[in-house]
C-alpha positions in Angstrom: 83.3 92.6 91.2 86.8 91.5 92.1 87.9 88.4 93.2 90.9 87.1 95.5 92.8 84.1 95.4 95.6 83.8 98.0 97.9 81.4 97.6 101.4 80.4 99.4 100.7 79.4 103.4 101.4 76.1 104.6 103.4 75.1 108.0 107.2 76.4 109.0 109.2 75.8 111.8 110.2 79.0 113.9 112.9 80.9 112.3 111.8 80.0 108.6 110.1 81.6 105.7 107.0 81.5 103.8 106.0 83.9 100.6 102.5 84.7 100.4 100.8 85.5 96.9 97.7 87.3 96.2 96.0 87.3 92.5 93.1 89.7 91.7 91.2 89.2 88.6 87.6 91.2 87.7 86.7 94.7 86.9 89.3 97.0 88.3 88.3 100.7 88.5 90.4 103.1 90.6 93.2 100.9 92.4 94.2 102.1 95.8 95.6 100.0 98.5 96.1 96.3 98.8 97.3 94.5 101.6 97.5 91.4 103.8 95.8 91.0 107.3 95.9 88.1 109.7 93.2 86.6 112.3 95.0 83.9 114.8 92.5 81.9 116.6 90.3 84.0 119.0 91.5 86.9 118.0 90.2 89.7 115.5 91.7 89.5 112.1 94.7 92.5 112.0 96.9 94.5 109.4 99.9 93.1 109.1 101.1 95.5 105.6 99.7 97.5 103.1 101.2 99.0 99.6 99.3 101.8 97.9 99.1 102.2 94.1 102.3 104.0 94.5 104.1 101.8 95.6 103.9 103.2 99.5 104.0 100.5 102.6 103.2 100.6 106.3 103.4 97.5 108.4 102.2 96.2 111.6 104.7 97.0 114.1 105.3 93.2 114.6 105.9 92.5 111.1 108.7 95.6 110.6 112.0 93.8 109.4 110.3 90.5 109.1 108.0 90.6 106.1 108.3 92.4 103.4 104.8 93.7 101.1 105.7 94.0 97.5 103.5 94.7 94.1 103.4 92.6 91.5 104.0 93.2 87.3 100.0 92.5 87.0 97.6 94.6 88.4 96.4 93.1 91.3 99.2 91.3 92.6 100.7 91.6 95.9 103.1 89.1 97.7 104.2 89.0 101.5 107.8 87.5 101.6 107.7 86.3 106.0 111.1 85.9 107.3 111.7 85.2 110.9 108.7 83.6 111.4 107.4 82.7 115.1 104.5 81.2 116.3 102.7 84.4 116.7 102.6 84.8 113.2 100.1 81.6 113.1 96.7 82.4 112.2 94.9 83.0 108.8 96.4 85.8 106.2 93.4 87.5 104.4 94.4 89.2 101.1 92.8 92.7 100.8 92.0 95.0 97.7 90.9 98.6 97.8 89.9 100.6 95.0 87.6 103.6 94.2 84.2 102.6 92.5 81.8 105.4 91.2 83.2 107.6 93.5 83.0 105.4 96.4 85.8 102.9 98.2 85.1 99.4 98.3 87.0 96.6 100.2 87.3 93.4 98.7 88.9 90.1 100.3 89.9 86.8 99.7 89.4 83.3 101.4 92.4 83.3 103.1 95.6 81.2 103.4 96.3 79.2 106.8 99.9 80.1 108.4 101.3 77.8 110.8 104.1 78.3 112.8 105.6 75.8 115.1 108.2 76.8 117.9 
């Protein structure tokens, strides 16, 4: 079992910044991805970026030049450093962990971490 704690939202005005963190702790087996998604009210919850054990990322078209998805030193840490922020970036960010467990993938996620924009 792994848990998630997300940490980092809060409310911007348009054209500001906000740095996300994400904290893993539990048994880690084979690491893959970990990422961030987003769900803004009424909407399904979307990828915004992803960073694979290697250190490869892939974004959300929306989010390309604006956020930036980065590893931390500990295993299990990922932060989402939001620049340019506008209010379609409101909605809840959902921290996500992937890794490889007796052969088999399995998706963990955390609580999430409210991002508010106002224009």
């Amino acid at each position: 079992q792994v848990q998630l704690v997300e940490s980092g939202g809060g409310w911007v005005q348009a054209g500001g910044s906000l740095r996300l963190s994400c904290a893993a702790s539990g048994s880690f087996f084979i690491l893959n991805d970990m990422g961030w998604y987003r769900q803004a009210p009424g909407k399904q919850r979307e990828l915004v970026a992803t960073i694979s054990n290697g250190g490869i990322t892939n974004y959300a078209d929306s989010a390309k030049g604006r956020f930036t998805i980065s590893r931390g030193n500990n295993r299990g840490t990922v932060y989402l450093q939001m620049n340019s922020l506008n209010s379609e970036d409101t909605g809840v960010y959902f921290c996500n962990l992937n890794q490889t467990e007796w052969r088999l993938p399995r998706d963990y996620w955390g609580q999430g971490t409210q991002v508010t924009v106002s224009s």
